[in-house]
C-alpha positions as CSV (number, residue, x, y, z in Angstrom):
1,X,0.0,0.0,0.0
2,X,1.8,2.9,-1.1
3,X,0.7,6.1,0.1
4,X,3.7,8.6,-1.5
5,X,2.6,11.7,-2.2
6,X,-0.8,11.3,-0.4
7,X,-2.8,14.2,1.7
8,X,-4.4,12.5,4.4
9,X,-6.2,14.7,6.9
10,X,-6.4,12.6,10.1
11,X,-9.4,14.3,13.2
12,X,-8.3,13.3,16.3
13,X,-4.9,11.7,15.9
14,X,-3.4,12.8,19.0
15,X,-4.1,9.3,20.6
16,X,-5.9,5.6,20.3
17,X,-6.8,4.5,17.1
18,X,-6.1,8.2,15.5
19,X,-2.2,8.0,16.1
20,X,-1.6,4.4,15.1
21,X,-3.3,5.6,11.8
22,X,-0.4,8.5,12.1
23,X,1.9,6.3,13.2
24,X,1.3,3.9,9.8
25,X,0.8,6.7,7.3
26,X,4.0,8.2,8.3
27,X,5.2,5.4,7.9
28,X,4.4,4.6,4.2
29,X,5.2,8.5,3.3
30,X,2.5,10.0,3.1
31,X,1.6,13.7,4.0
32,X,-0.3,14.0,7.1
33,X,-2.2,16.7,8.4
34,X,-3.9,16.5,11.9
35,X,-6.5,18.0,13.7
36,X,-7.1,18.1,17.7
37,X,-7.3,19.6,20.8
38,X,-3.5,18.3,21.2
39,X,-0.5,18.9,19.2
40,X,0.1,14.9,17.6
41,X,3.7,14.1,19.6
42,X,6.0,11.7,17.0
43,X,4.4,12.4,13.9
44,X,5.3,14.9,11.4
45,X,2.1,16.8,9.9
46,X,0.6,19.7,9.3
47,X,-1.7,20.6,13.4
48,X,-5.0,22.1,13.5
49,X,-6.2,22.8,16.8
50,X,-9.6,22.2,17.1
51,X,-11.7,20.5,19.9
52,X,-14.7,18.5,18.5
53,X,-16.8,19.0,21.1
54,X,-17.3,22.7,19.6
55,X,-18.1,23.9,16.1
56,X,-15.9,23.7,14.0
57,X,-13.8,27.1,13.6
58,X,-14.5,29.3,10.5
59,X,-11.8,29.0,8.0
60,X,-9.6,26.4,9.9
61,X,-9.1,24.2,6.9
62,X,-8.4,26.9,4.7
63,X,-4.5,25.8,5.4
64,X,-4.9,22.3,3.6
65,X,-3.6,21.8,0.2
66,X,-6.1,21.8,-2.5
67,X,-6.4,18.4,-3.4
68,X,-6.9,15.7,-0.4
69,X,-6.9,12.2,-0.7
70,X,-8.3,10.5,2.7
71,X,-10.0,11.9,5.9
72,X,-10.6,10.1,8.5
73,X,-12.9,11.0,11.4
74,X,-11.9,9.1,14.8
75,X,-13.2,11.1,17.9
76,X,-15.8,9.3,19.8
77,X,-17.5,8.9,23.5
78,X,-18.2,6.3,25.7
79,X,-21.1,7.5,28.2
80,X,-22.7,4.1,29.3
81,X,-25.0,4.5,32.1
82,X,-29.0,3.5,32.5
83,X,-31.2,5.2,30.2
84,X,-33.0,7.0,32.2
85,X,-30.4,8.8,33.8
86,X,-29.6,10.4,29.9
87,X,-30.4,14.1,30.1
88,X,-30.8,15.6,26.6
89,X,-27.3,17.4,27.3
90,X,-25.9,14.3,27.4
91,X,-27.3,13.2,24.2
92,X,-25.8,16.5,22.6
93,X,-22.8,16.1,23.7
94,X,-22.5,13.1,21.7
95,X,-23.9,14.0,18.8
96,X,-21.6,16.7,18.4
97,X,-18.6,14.7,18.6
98,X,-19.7,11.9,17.0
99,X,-21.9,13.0,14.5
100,X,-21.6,17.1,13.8
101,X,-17.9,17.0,14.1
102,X,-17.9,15.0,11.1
103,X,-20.2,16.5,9.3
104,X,-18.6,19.8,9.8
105,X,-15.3,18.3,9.0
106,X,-16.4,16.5,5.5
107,X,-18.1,19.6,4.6
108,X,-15.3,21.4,4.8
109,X,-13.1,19.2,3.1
110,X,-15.7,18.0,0.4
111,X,-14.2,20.2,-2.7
112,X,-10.6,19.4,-1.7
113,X,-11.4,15.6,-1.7
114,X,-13.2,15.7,-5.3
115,X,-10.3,16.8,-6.7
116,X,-8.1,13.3,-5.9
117,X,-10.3,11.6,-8.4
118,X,-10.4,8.8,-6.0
119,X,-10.6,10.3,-2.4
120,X,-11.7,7.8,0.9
121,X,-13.4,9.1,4.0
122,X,-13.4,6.6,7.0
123,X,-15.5,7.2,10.0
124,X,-16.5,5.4,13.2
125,X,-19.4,3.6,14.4
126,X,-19.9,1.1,17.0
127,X,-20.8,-2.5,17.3
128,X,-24.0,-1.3,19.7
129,X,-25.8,0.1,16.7
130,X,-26.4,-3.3,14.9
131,X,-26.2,-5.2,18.3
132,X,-28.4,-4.3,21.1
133,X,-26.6,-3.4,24.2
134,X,-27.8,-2.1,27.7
135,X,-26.9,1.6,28.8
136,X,-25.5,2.4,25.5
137,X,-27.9,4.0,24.2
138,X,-26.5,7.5,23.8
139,X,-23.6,6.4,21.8
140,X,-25.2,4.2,20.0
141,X,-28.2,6.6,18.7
142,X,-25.3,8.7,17.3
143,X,-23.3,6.4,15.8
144,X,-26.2,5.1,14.3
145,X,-26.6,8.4,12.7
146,X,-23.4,7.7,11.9
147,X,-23.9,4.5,9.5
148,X,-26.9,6.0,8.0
149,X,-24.6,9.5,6.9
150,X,-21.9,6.9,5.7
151,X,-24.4,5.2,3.2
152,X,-26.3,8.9,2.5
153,X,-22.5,9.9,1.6
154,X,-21.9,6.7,-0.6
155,X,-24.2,7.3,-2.6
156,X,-24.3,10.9,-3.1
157,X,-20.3,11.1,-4.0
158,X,-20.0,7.9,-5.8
159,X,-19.9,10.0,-9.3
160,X,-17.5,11.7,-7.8
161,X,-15.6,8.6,-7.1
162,X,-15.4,9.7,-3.3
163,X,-15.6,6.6,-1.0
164,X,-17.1,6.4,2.4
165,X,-17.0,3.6,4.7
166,X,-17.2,3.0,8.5
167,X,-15.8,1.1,11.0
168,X,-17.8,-0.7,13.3
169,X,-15.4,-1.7,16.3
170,X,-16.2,-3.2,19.9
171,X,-14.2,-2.7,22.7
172,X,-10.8,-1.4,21.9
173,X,-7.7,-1.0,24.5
174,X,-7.4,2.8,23.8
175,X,-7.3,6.1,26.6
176,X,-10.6,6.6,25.5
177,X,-11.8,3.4,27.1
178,X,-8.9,3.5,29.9
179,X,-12.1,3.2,32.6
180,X,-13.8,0.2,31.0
181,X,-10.1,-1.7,31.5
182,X,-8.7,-0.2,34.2
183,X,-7.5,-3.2,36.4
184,X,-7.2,-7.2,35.6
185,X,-10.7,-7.7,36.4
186,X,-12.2,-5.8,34.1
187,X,-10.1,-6.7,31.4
188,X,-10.6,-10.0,31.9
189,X,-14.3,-9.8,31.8
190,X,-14.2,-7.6,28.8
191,X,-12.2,-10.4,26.4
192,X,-14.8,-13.1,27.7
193,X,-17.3,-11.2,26.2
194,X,-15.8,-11.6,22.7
195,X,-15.7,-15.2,21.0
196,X,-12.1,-14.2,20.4
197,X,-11.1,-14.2,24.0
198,X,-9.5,-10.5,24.2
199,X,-10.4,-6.6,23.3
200,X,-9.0,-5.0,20.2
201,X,-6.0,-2.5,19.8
202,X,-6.1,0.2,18.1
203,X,-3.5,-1.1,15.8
204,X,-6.1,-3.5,14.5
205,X,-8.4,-0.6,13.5
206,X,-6.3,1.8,12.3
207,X,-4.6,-1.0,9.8
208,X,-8.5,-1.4,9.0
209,X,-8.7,2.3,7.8
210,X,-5.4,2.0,6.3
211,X,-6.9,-0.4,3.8
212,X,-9.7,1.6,3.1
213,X,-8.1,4.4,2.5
214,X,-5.8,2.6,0.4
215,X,-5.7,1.9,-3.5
216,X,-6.8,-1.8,-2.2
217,X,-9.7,-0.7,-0.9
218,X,-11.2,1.6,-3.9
219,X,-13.9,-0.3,-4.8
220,X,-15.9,-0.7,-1.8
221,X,-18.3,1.9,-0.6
222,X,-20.8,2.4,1.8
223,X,-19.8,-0.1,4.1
224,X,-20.0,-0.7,8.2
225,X,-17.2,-3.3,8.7
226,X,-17.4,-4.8,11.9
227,X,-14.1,-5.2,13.6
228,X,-15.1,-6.3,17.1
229,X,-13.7,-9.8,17.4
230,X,-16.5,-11.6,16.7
231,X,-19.1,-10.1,19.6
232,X,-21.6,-8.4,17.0
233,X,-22.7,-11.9,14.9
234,X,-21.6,-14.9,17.0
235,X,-22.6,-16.5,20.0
């Protein structure tokens, strides 16, 4: 997978699943630019600060290099408690990162990407959309919005030969899920959950979005892959 000479605008690279994606990209020579609340220590790109939590900041793209090749949209939450304790905050919260953050980010980005003649976007979902889960239902209303964007997207930029896909992964052993695997107990009780016997790494994900950002992957579109050892179909 060669990636030479490719613009590849990474949101939320600073950590998890984000800075493997770095990590790999850099690695294959590619030109990275990164957006996040954090400067992106070990990689060499091009930093936008912006937190995703907030709108995204007038004219903070305007930096990027005409043509773009990949974006990839990695933020997400993990607020898991009983439904009834949601306020609609809470729900808004997540929508914004999960949902408007991309939105605002591929709208921004759109006219740059048409101009590769062969761009990939690669977002995030969860494996609670397609499989019920208990107290997940914040997350997964948004991410569900988030599936049905990524096929809405597919379709719509498919003459432009713009690809978008999303990953769909379960629990992954990244900051962002530090508290769900914070001692030996817990992570032992979150691999026996999965018919592979272990959580994922982020590694795993980003080398996912890799391949769909990749000459490999250019003709597949408007796919939720589920990377989530085996939790979201078997038994």
């Amino acid at each position: 997978m060669s990636f030479r000479e490719k613009n590849i605008l990474i949101i939320g690279a600073s950590s998890g699943i984000g800075y493997a994606l770095a990590q790999m990209l850099q690695a294959e020579g590619a030109h990275l630019f990164t957006a996040s609340r954090r400067p992106v220590e070990g990689i060499s790109s091009q930093h936008f600060t912006w937190d995703v939590s907030q709108p995204l900041p007038e004219g903070l793209f305007d930096m990027l290099p005409q043509t773009l090749h990949g974006l990839v949209y990695c933020p997400g939450t993990i607020q898991l408690k009983p439904f009834q304790r949601f306020s609609n905050d809470d729900f808004k919260n997540d929508f914004q990162i999960n949902v408007l953050g991309a939105i605002n980010a591929i709208q921004a980005t759109l006219g740059r990407l048409r101009k590769a003649n062969g761009a990939s976007i690669v977002l995030f979902s969860t494996v609670a959309v397609q499989t019920g889960m208990g107290f997940h239902a914040s997350i997964a209303a948004s991410k569900g919005a988030i599936e049905g964007l990524t096929r809405s997207l597919a379709a719509e930029l498919a003459p432009t030969k713009i690809r978008c896909n999303a990953l769909a992964p379960s629990l992954t052993d990244t900051p962002l899920a530090a508290a769900l695997l914070s001692n030996e107990e817990k992570r032992e009780a979150s691999a026996k959950r999965h018919p592979l016997g272990r959580v994922g790494t982020p590694q795993e994900l980003a080398s996912a979005a890799k391949w769909l950002l990749s000459e490999e992957g250019s003709w597949i579109t408007g796919q939720i892959i589920g990377i989530d050892g085996g939790i979201g179909k078997l038994k």
